[in-house]
C-alpha positions as CSV (number, residue, x, y, z in Angstrom):
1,X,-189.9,-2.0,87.9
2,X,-191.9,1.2,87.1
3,X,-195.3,2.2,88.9
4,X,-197.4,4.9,89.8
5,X,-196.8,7.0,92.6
6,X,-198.3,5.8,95.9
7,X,-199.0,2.4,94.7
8,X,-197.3,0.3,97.0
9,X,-199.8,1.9,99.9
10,X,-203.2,1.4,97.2
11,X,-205.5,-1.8,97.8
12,X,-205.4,-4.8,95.6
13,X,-208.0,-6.7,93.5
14,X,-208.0,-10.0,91.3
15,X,-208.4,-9.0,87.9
16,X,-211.6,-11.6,88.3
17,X,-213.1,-9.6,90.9
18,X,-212.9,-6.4,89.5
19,X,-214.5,-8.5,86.1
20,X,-217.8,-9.5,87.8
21,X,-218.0,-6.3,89.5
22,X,-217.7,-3.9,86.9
23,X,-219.7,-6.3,84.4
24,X,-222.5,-6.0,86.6
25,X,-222.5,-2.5,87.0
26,X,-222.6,-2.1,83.3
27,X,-225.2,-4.6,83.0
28,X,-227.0,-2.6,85.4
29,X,-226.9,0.1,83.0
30,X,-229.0,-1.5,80.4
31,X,-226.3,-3.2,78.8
32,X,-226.6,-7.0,77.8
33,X,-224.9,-9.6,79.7
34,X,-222.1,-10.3,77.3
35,X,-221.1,-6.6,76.3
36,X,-221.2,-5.7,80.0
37,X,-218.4,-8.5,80.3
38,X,-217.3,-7.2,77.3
39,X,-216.6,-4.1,78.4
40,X,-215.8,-4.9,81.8
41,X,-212.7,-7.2,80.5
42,X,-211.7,-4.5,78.6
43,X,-211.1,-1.8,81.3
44,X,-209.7,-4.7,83.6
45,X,-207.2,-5.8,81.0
46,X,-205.5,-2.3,80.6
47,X,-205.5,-2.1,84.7
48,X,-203.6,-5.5,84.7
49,X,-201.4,-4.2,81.9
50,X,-200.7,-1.3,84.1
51,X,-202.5,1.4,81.6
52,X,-204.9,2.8,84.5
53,X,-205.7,5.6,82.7
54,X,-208.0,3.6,80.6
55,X,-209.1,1.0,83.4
56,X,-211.8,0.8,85.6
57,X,-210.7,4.5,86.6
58,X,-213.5,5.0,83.5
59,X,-216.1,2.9,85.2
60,X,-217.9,6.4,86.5
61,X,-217.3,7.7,83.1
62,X,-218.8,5.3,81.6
63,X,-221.9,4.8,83.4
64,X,-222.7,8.4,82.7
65,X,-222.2,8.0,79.5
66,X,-224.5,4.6,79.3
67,X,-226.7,6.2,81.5
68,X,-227.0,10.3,80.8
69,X,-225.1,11.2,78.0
70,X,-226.8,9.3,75.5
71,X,-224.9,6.2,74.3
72,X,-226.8,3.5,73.6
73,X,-226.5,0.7,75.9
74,X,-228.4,-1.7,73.7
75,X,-226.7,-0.4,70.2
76,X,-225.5,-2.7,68.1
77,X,-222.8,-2.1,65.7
78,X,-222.8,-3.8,61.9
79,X,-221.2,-3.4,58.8
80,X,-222.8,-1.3,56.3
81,X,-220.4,-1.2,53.6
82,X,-218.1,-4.1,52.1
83,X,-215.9,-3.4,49.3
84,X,-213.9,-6.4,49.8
85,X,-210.4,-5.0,51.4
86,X,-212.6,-2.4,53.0
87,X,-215.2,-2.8,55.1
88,X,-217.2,0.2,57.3
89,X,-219.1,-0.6,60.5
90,X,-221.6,1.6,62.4
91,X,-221.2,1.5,65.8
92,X,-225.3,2.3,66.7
93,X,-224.0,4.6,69.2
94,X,-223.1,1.5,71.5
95,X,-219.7,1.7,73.4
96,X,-216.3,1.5,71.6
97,X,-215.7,-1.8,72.7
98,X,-218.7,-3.2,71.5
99,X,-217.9,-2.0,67.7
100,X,-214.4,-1.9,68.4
101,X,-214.3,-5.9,68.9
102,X,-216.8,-6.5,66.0
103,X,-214.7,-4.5,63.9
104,X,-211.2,-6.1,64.6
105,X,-212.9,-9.3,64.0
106,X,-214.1,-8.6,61.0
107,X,-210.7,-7.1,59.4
108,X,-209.0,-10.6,61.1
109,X,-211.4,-12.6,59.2
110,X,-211.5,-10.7,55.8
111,X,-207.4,-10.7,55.8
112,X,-207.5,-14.6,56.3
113,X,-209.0,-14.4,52.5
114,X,-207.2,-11.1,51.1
115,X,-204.4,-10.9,53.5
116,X,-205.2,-7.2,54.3
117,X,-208.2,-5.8,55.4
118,X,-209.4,-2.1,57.1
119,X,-212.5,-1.4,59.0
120,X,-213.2,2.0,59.4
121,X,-216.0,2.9,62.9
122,X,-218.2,5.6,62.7
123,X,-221.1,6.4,65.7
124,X,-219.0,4.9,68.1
125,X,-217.7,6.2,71.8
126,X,-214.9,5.9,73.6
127,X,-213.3,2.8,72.7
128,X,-210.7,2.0,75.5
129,X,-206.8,0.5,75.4
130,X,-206.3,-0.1,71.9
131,X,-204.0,-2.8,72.4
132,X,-206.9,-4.9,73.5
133,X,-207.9,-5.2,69.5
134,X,-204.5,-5.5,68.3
135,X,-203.6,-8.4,70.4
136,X,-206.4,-10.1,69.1
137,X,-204.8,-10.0,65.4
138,X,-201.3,-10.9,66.8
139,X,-202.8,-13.9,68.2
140,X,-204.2,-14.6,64.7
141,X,-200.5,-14.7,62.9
142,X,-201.2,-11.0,61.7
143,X,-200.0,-8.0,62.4
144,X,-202.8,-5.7,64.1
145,X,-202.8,-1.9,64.1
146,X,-206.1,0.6,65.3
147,X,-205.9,3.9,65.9
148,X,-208.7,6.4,67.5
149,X,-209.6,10.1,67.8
150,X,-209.5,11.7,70.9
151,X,-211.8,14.6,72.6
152,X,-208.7,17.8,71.5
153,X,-206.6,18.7,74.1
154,X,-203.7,20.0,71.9
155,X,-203.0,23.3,69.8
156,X,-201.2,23.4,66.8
157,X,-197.7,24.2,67.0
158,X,-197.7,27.8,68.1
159,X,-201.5,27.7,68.9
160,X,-202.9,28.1,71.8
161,X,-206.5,26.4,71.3
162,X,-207.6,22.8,72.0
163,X,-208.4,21.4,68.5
164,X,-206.4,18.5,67.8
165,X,-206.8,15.2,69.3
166,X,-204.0,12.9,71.2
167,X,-205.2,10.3,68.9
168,X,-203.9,7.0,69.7
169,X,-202.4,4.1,67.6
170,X,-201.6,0.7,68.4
171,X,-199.1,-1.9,66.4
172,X,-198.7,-5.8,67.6
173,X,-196.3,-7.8,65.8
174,X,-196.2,-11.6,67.0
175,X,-192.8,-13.4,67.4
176,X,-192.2,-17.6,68.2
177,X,-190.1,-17.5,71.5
178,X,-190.3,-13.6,71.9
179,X,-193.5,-12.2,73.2
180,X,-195.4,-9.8,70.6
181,X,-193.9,-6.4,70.2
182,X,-196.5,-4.0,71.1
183,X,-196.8,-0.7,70.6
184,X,-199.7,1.4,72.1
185,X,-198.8,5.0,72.6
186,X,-201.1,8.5,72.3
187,X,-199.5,11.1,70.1
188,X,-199.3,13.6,73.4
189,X,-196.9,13.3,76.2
190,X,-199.0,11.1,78.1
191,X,-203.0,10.6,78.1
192,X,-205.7,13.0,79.7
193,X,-206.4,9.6,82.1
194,X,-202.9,9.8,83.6
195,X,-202.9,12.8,84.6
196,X,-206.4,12.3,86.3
197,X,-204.7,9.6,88.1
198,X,-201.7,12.2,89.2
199,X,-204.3,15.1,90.1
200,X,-206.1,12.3,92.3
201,X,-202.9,11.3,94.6
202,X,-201.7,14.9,94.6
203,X,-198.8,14.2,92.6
204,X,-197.0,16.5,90.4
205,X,-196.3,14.9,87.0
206,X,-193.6,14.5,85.2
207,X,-192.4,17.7,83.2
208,X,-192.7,17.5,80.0
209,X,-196.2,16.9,79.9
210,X,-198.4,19.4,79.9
211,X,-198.8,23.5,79.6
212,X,-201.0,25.3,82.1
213,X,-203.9,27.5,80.5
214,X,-201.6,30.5,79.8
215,X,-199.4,27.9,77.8
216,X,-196.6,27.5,80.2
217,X,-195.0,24.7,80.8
218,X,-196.5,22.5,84.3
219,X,-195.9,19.9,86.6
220,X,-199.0,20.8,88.6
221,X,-201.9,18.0,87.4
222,X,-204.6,20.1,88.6
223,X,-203.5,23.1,86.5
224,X,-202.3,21.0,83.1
225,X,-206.3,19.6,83.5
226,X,-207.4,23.1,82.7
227,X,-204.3,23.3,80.1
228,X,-203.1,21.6,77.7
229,X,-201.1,18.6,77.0
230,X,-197.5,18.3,75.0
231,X,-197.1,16.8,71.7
232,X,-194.5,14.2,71.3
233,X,-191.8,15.1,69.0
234,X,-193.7,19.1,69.3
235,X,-194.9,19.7,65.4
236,X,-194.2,15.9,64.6
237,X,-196.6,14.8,67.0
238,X,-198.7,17.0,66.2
239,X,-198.5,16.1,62.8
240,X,-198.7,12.3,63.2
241,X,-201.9,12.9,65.5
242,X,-203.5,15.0,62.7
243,X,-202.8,11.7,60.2
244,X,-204.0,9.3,62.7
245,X,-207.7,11.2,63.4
246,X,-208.0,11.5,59.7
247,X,-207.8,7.2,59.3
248,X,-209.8,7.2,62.7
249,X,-212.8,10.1,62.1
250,X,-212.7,11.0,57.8
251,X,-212.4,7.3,56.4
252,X,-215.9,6.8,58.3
253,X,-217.3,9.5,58.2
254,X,-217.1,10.0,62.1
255,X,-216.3,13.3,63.7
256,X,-213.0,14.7,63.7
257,X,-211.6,16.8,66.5
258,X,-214.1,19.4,67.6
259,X,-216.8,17.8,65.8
260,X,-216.5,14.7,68.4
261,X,-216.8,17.4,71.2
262,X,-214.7,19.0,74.0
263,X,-212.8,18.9,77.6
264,X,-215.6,21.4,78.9
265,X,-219.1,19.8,77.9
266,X,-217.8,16.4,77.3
267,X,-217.9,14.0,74.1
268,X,-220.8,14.1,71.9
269,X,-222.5,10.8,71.8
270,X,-222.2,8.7,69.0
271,X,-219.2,10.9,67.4
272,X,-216.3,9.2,67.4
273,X,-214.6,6.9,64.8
274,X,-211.7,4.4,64.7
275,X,-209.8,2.3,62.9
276,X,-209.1,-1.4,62.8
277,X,-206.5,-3.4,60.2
278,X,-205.1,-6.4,60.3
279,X,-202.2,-7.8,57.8
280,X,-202.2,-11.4,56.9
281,X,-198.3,-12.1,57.7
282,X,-198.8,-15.3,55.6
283,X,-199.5,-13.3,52.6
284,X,-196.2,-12.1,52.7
285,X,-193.8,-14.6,53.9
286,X,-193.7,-18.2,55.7
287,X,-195.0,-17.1,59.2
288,X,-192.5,-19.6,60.9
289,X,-190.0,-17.3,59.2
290,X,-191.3,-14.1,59.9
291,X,-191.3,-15.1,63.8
292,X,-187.9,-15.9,63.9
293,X,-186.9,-12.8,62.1
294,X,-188.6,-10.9,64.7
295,X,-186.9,-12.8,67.2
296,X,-183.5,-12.6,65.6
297,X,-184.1,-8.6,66.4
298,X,-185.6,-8.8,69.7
299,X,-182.9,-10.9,70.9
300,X,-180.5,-8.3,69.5
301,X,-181.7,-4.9,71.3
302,X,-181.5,-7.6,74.2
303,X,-177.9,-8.1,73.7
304,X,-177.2,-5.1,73.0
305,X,-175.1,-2.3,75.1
306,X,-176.3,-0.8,78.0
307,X,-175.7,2.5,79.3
308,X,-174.2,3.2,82.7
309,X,-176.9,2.3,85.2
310,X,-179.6,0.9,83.1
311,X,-180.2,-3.1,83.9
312,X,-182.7,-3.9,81.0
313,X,-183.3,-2.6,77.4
314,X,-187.3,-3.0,77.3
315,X,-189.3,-3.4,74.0
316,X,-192.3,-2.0,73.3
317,X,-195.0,-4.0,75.6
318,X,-192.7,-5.6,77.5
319,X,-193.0,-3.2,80.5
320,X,-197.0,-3.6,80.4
321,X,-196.5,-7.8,80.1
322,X,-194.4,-7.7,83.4
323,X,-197.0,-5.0,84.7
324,X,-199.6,-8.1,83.7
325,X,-197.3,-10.7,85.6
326,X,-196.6,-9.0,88.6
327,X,-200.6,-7.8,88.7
328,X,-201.8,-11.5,87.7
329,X,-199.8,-12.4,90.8
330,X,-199.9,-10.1,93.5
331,X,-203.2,-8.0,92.6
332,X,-204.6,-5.1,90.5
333,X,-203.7,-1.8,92.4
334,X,-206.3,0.8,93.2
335,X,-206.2,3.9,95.0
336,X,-208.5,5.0,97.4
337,X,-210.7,7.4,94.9
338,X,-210.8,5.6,92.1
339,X,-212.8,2.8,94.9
340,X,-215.3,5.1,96.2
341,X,-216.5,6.0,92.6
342,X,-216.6,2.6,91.8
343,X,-218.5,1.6,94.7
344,X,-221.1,4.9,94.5
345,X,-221.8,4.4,91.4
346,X,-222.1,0.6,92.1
347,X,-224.8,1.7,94.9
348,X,-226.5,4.0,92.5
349,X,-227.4,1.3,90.7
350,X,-227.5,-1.4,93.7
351,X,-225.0,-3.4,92.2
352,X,-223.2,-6.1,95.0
353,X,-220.0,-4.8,96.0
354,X,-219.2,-6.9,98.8
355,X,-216.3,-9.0,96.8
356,X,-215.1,-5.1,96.6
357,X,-215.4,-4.3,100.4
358,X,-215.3,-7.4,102.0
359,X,-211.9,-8.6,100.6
360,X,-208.6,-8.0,98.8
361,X,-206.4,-10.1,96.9
């Protein structure tokens, strides 16, 4: 099974714990009661999926942001334009999840009716794991997909300037007896959060990720910070992430690349755009059918050959639902920095931490 560096040393949390925590530090920022839980659920849900760069690792982030930087804490996204298959909601400057949930909700309900529907975000913030909206839809009989732009931290093939965005997407297709394919990849190498987590433990990352500030190739994390991250695929990445902020940012009306700010003075509040679609499977075909055609071709990468060494061919989200398993089980990790910011930003805001301090999972 694959983990982080160090993790076997790091403390560990119930995902219910870390919950009412976190929900009460971002309640503590203003926020109500049921978007701080909200939020909160959404941070702890990538943690338990093993995606810590998007878990509470943000919590400090985010209470800057709530708190400093100018997101609304009180915003509250709705939809200001409806033309039937396409609908465009305005985030009010609240937090990505906030619009983020509204918005998947909507393009679930309107494709009950239609069988397709998009939701396009503008003035909206960072908006988290994307898989936690595209879940949502797969849990519906439809297939999700939401995509996001991204503060730049890649050039364009041969460039040597941070303009373009990693840009996430996320697709979930449900099966019957197979779990739902998920995929929930950023268009770089890895994310920005990752190699925060690296840089933290004094790890070197992986190679292939990132070029220093001169454009050479790193496994330092504190130097591919200051540098830039690798495409995947190098100019079809690059490409793909272009394609992806353009149905993210341009649909809406949201900002798009620079526009949505920068690595050195931050995001600009309010900025960023997403997308949210969700397909109707029964628009197409039986969804008994579809199910067990998906499973007919999970069950055949399963079967299939191996090479030398390798124990288990993994599909996409199957790593992160064993990640959820083991984590539901044995405890959320955390290191040992990611801790002290939670609990001084907790104290900032005299938020009870005991359940942090006085106990472990």
């Amino acid at each position: 099974m694959a983990h982080y560096p160090g993790e076997e040393t790091e403390r560990r949390f119930s995902g219910a714990v870390l919950r009412q925590t976190v929900g009460q530090i971002f309640a503590a920022c203003g926020m109500d009661s049921g978007d701080a839980d909200l939020l909160a659920d959404s941070l702890v849900h990538a943690d338990l999926r093993g995606i810590h760069s998007h878990g509470v690792l943000r919590v400090p982030d985010y209470v800057a942001k709530l708190t400093r930087d100018g997101v609304d804490p009180r915003g509250r996204p709705h939809v200001v334009a409806d033309a039937g298959a396409a609908l465009v909601v305005d985030a009010d400057n609240a937090m990505g999840q906030i619009a983020g949930r509204l918005a998947m909700d909507q393009a679930i309900e309107r494709a009950r009716d239609i069988n397709v529907a998009l939701v396009a975000v503008r003035g909206s913030n960072h908006c988290g794991a994307l898989d936690w909206y595209t879940k949502r839809a797969a849990a519906a009989d439809m297939i999700g997909i939401a995509g996001t732009n991204a503060l730049p931290t890649m050039a364009p093939w041969g460039g040597s300037e941070k303009i373009i965005g990693l840009n996430p997407i996320s697709l979930a297709v449900p099966g019957a007896k197979s779990a739902t394919l998920l995929l929930d990849i950023a268009l770089g190498a890895t994310a920005h959060g990752k190699i925060r987590i690296y840089a933290q433990k004094g790890q070197a990352i992986p190679e292939g990720w990132a070029f220093d500030a001169e454009g050479r190739p790193t496994t330092d994390a504190v130097a591919a910070l200051e540098g830039l991250i690798q495409p995947i695929g190098a100019h079809k990445g690059l490409g793909l992430a272009m394609m992806v902020g353009i149905l993210s940012s341009v649909l809406s009306g949201a900002g798009y690349g620079t526009e949505s700010g920068n690595m050195v003075d931050g995001a600009i509040s309010g900025a960023d755009g997403q997308f949210y679609l969700a397909i109707n499977i029964a628009g197409f075909r039986a969804i008994d059918d579809f199910k067990a055609h998906v499973d007919r071709i999970t069950e055949q990468i399963h079967a299939s050959q191996r090479a030398e060494g390798v124990e288990r061919l993994y599909l996409p989200g199957e790593l992160e639902d064993e990640f959820a398993r083991r984590y539901g089980q044995d405890g959320i990790p955390l290191n040992a920095e990611t801790l002290e910011l939670i609990l001084t930003v907790a104290k900032g805001l005299d938020v009870d931490t005991s359940k942090l301090t006085g106990t472990e999972f």
